[in-house]
N, C-alpha and C positions, 0 to 999 in steps of 0.2 A: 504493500500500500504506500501511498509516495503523498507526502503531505503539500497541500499548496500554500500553506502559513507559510510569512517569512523567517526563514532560521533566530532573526533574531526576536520576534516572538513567540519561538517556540521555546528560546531558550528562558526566557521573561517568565513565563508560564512555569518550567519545570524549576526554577529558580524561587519564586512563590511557593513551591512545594516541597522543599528541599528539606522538612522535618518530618514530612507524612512517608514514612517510607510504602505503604499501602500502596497508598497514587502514585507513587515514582517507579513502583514495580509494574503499576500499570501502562504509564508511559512509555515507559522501555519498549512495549506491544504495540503500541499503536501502529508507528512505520521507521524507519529505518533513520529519520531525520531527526527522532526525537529517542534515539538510544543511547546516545554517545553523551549527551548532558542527563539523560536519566541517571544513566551508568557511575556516570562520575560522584553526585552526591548521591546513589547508593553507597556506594564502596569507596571513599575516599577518608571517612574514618572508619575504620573495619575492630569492631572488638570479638574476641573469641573468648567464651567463658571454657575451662578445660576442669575435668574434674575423676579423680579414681575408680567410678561408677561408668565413667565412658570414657576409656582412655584412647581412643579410633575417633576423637572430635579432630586434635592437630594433625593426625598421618594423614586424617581422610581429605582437611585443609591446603596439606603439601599436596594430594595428589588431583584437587581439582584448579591447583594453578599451573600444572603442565601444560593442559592445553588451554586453558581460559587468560590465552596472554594478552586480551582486552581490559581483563578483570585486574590484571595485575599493575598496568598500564596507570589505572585509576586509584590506587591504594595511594592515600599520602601518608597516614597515618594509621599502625596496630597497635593494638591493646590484646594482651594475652593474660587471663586474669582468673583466678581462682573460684571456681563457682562459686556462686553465693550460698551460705548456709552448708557448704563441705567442708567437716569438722578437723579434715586433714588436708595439706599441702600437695601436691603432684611434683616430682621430681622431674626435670624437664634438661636436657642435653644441649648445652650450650653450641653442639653441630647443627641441632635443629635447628636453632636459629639461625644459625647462616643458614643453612640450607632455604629458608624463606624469605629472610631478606634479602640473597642474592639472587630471588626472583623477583624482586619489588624494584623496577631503576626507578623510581620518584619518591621512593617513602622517604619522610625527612621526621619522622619522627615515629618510637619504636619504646613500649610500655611495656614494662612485665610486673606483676604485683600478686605476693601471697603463694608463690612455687618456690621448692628447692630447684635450685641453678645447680648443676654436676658439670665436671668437665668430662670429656669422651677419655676412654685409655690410652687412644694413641693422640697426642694433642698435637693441633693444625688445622687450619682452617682456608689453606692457602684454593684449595679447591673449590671456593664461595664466597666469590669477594663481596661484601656487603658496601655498600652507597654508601657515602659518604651519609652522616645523619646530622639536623640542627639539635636535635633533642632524644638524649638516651636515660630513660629511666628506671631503678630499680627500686619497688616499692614493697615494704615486708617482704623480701626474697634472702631465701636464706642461700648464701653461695659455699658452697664445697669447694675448695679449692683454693689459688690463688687470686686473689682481683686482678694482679698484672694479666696473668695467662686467660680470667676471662676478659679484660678489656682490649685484648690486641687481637681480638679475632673483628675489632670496627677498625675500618680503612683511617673513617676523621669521623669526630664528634666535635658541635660546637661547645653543647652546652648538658654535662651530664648530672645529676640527682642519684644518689642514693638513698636508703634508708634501708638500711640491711643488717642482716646479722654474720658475721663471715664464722663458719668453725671448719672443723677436719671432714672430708669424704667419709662420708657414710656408707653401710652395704646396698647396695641398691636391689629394692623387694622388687617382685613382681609388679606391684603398681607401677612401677617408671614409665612415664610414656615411651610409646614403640618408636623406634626411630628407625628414620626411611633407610636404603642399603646407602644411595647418594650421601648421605650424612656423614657415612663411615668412613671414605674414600678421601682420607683425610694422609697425608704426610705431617712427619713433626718437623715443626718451627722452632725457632728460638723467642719466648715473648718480647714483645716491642713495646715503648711507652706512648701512649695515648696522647695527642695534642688538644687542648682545649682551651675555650676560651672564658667556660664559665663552669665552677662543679658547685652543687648544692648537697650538703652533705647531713644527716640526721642520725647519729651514733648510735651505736648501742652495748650492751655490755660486756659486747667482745670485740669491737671493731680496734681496739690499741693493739689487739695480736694481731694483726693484718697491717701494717701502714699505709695509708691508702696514697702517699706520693710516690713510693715506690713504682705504681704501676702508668702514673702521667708524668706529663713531658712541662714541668713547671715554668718553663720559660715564656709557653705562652699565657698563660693563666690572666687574666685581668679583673675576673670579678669571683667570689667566692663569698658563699652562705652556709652559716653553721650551725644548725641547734642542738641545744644541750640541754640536761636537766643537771647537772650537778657539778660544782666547781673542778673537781680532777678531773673533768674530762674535758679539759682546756687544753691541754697538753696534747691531743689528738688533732688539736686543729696548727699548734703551734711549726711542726716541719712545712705545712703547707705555707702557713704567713710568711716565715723565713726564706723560702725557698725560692718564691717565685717574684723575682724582681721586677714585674710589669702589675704587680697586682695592684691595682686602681680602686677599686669597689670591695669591700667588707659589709656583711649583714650578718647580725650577731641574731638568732631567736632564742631570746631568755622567757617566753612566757610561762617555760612548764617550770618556770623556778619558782615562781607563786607555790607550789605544792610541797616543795621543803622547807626547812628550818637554817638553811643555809645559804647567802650570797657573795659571789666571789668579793673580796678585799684585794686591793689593791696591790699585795703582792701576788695574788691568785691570776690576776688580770695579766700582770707582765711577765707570767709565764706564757701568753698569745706573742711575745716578741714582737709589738705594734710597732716599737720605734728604728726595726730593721727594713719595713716595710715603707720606705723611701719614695715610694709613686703614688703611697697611698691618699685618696683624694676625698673619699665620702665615706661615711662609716654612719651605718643604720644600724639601729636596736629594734627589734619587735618586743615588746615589751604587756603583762599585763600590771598593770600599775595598781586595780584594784586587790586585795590580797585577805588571803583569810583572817579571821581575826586571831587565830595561833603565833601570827607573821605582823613583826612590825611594817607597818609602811618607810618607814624610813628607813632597814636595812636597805630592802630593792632602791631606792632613792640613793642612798648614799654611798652603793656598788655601783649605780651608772659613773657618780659625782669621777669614782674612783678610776672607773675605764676610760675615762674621758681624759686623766690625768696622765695615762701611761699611755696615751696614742702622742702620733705625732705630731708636732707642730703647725707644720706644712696643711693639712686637713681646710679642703676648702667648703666642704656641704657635711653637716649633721643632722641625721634625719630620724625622728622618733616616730616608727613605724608599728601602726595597729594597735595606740594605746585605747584597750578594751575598759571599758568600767562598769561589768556586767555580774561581776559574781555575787553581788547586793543586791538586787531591782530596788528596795526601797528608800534606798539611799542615795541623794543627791549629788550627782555627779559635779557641781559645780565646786559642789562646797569640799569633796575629794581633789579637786584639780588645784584651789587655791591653797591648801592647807602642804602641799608641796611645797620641799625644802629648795625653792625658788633663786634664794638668792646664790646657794650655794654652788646650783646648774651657773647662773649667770657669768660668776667668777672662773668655774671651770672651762664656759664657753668663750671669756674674754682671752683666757691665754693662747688661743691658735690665731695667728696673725695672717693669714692667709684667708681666714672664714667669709666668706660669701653669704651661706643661705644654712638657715635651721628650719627645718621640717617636721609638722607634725598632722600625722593620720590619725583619726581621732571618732573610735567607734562605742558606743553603746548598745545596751539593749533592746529590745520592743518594748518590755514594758516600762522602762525609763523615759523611753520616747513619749507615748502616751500619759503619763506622771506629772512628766517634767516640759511639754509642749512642744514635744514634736522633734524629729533629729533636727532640722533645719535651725529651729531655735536656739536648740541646746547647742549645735556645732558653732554659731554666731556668737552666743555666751559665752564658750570657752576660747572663742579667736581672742573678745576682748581683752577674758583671764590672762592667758600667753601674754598678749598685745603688753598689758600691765605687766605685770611681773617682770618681762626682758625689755621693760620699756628702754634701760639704761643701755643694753645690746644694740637693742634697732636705732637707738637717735644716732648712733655713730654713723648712720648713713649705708656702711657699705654692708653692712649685714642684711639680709633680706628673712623672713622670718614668714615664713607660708604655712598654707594649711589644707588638708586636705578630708574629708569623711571618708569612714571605711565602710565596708559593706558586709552583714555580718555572716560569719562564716569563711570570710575571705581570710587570703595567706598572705 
């Protein structure tokens, strides 16, 4: 059937459709001129749930992109993800994955979340070169093995994420997914370091036995994100800080420190080695500033005062990222923002002679919103608060002092 619409209102049409997947599988039917944009927002974020109960979901995946090299054409982005409500993890062969992503030449971004990561017995991967990727991440993945040896089987990543747990090879049960023969046909390599431009990284309490700069190429590094829940696990971040002399951008996520009895002090802090970090330009906190009442407010307060102290001079943007004030509904967020040890941020913020601009994202709850009259009001109330308090910051002129609302749930 041969459509007489013009291509680019067909494309208009299937573009208005592009969350209904229903209709867009129906499009695809129609005629031949309305396949190729059907196709594309079908299959251009493709996620695959994989689970112990059906482990023939990823073989059967590999074996319907041999010949559907339309389908593959169209993938930008996979997601490989642990069934929902499967009380156990699937052990998943880091060959298989080359093996599909060096069927994908457009994926530029590649998810895996809640599988054991195994390395093959004979290790190499030179047999499935994977695409270059913008975005590689590993989310609750437990890896077996080395992180060098699994991260040198990507050609280039710009910008990688983990959150993992790294421990020893485990015996691999029957459950493991099957992996295709192509998989196997592997020669060994020697592992290679990873170039990036940006790692986001979420510890856990075994990631110090694995170092994870060992397996990237720290030269190029420029921006890097770290969260923690407990002061000695600074240390984990500290080879990276050092290491990589182009690194620009630092993001610290303290918010799960609200949940202990402990905030780094200022010798805890220059264990991060801030002042080797010579390019460094911007340095954000995620932070929840609201704190239970087991927790003084002013510990978390006077640990920033502290890390602000052992950064370096040179720091041109501080940016106070996603301060939440959600764990109370009933209590007034304004009168939490001014009761802040103010003057003491001020003094810390006056010593970097280079500063430009101080940032602050600034979220609450629903029920504070409706409380307290609404985020729009409440975000205007606390500009003014900021506005006050740094008023002796901002009159110097060259400091800029912005603001931004968050959205809740946002990272």
């Amino acid at each position: 059937m041969q459509s007489k619409l013009p291509q680019e209102l067909i494309d208009m049409i299937i573009d208005f459709l592009y969350t209904d997947i229903k209709s867009l599988s129906s499009c695809s039917q129609v005629a031949r001129s309305w396949l190729q944009s059907s196709q594309f927002h079908l299959f251009q974020k493709t996620s695959i749930a994989v689970s112990q109960s059906n482990p023939s979901t990823l073989p059967d995946f590999i074996d319907l992109l041999h010949p559907s090299r339309h389908i593959c054409l169209h993938i930008r982005c996979l997601i490989l993800h642990k069934t929902y409500g499967d009380p156990s993890k699937v052990s998943l062969d880091v060959g298989v994955i080359a093996t599909i992503l060096s069927k994908l030449p457009n994926i530029s971004r590649f998810f895996l979340s809640g599988m054991n990561l195994t390395l093959p017995s004979t290790f190499g991967s030179k047999d499935h070169c994977i695409p270059p990727l913008q975005h590689l991440t590993f989310m609750s993945t437990e890896i077996y093995g080395e992180l060098s040896s699994v991260l040198s089987y990507f050609t280039r990543v710009d910008n990688l994420e983990l959150s993992t747990v790294l421990t020893e090879r485990p015996k691999l049960s029957s459950a493991e997914v099957a992996i295709p023969d192509d998989a196997h046909s592997q020669q060994a390599v020697a592992p290679v370091c990873l170039g990036l431009r940006s790692l986001n990284l979420g510890v856990s309490g075994q990631t110090r036995n694995h170092p994870i700069h060992q397996g990237i190429q720290m030269e190029s590094l420029t921006s890097f994100g770290f969260a923690f829940s407990y002061p000695h696990q600074l240390d984990i971040a500290s080879p990276i800080i050092r290491l990589a002399p182009r690194l620009r951008h630092l993001k610290l996520r303290m918010h799960m420190l609200a949940l202990f009895h402990e905030s780094p002090k200022f010798e805890e802090w220059e264990v991060l080695g801030l002042l080797s970090a010579t390019s460094l330009e911007t340095l954000a906190m995620e932070i929840m500033l609201e704190l239970p009442p087991t927790i003084r407010e002013f510990d978390l307060w006077s640990s920033v005062s502290s890390l602000l102290a052992s950064a370096p001079k040179s720091l041109s943007t501080v940016m106070f990222d996603d301060l939440w004030f959600d764990l109370d509904d009933s209590k007034d967020p304004i009168s939490d923002l001014e009761s802040f040890d103010w003057e003491s941020l001020g003094q810390s913020l006056s010593m970097f002679s280079e500063l430009k601009s101080v940032g602050f994202v600034i979220g609450f709850s629903d029920y504070q919103t409706v409380n307290f009259g609404g985020s729009r009001n409440l975000f205007e109330k606390m500009k003014e608060v900021v506005h006050h308090k740094l008023r002796d910051l901002h009159q110097k002129g060259q400091v800029q002092v912005e603001f931004g609302l968050a959205e809740e749930g946002s990272e």
